[in-house]
C-alpha positions, 0 to 999 in steps of 0.5 A: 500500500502506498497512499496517503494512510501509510505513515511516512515512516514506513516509507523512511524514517530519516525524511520523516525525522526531517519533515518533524524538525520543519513542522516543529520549526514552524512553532519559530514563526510569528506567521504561526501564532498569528494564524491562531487568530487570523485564520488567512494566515495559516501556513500552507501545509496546515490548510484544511480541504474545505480551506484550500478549494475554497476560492473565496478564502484563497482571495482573502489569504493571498493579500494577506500572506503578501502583507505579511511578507511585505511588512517583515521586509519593511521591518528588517529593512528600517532596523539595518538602516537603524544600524547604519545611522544610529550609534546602538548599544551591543544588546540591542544590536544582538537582539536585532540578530536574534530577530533576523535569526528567527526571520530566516529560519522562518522564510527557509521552513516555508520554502521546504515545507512548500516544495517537499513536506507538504506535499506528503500530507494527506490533501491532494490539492497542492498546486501552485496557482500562480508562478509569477506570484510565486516568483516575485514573493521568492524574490522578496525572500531572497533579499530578506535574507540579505538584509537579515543576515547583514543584521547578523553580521552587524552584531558583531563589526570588529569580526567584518575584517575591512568593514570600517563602517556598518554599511559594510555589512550589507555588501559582506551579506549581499557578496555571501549570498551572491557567492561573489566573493571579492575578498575585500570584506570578508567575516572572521570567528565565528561569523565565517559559520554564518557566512558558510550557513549563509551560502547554503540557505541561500543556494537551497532556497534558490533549487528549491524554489526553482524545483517547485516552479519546475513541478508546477508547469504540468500541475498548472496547465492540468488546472487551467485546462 
């Protein structure tokens, strides 16, 4: 028997461990809490049936979910810029990164719980509505992770080797991210981990976006048709 009333152990104990660890990541998301009052918000795998065929629900959670992200960016954005302008006592300058932290294992959870876990659960629905909206969201993503990890970076400017400035961590990030890597401006201690976790989340966000678009072509034309 192979449908959805097998547990996903008995298929393989090692990606149901995995999937466990990103529905338990979930519970690091303010996304999360604030569904348990905002019904729109729901994170995707959590849907109900009724839920997800329902258009006029899909009508209200989309804007939301767009909100949502929209304002996490303009958050992140205005506490870098805070970084940049305004001399900051090193508490708070943690805090920001414990906020960027959370912010992006936030994003990376959604993105493999989106194109792997999800998937698995016992709804047959999952589908991707709209590519372009999907797109432009990831691209959204892609730069909250700039600018979160610049924030982490931040934290701690005397390990930025070459950064004499705190507009220098954003170059440092974006140069990460990009795997650029003009070594002008390179992390030391313990910031080279999180410019290696860096590089790694940011290439697994991109394969896995890039995947699930890849999966949606035939499942989008099986819709529209």
């Amino acid at each position: 028997m192979t449908g959805p009333e097998v547990p996903l152990s008995e298929f393989s104990p090692v990606t149901a461990a995995t999937r466990s660890l990103f529905n338990a990541a979930k519970r690091l998301s303010l996304q999360y809490w604030i569904s348990r009052w905002k019904p729109d918000l729901v994170p995707r795998g959590d849907l109900a049936t009724s839920q997800a065929r329902d258009p006029e629900f899909a009508r209200r959670r989309a804007p939301a979910i767009e909100r949502y992200v929209i304002a996490w960016v303009v958050t992140i954005a205005v506490m870098v810029l805070t970084s940049w302008m305004v001399i900051l006592p090193s508490p708070l300058r943690s805090i920001f990164a414990v906020v960027a932290a959370l912010r992006i294992i936030e994003v990376f959870q959604v993105a493999v719980n989106a194109a792997l876990f999800d998937a698995l659960g016992k709804r047959r629905d999952e589908f991707v509505a709209s590519r372009s909206r999907m797109i432009t969201l990831a691209g959204i993503n892609y730069l909250d992770f700039a600018l979160s990890f610049s924030l982490i970076y931040s934290a701690d400017l005397g390990r930025l080797h070459g950064a004499d400035s705190y507009i220098l961590t954003a170059y440092a990030s974006f140069m990460t991210q990009l795997a650029v890597g003009y070594s002008d401006v390179y992390p030391t201690g313990w910031l080279r981990i999180v410019s290696v976790i860096q590089a790694l989340v940011s290439l697994a966000f991109v394969l896995l976006v890039l995947g699930r678009f890849i999966a949606s072509l035939p499942r989008m034309q099986s819709v529209f048709d």
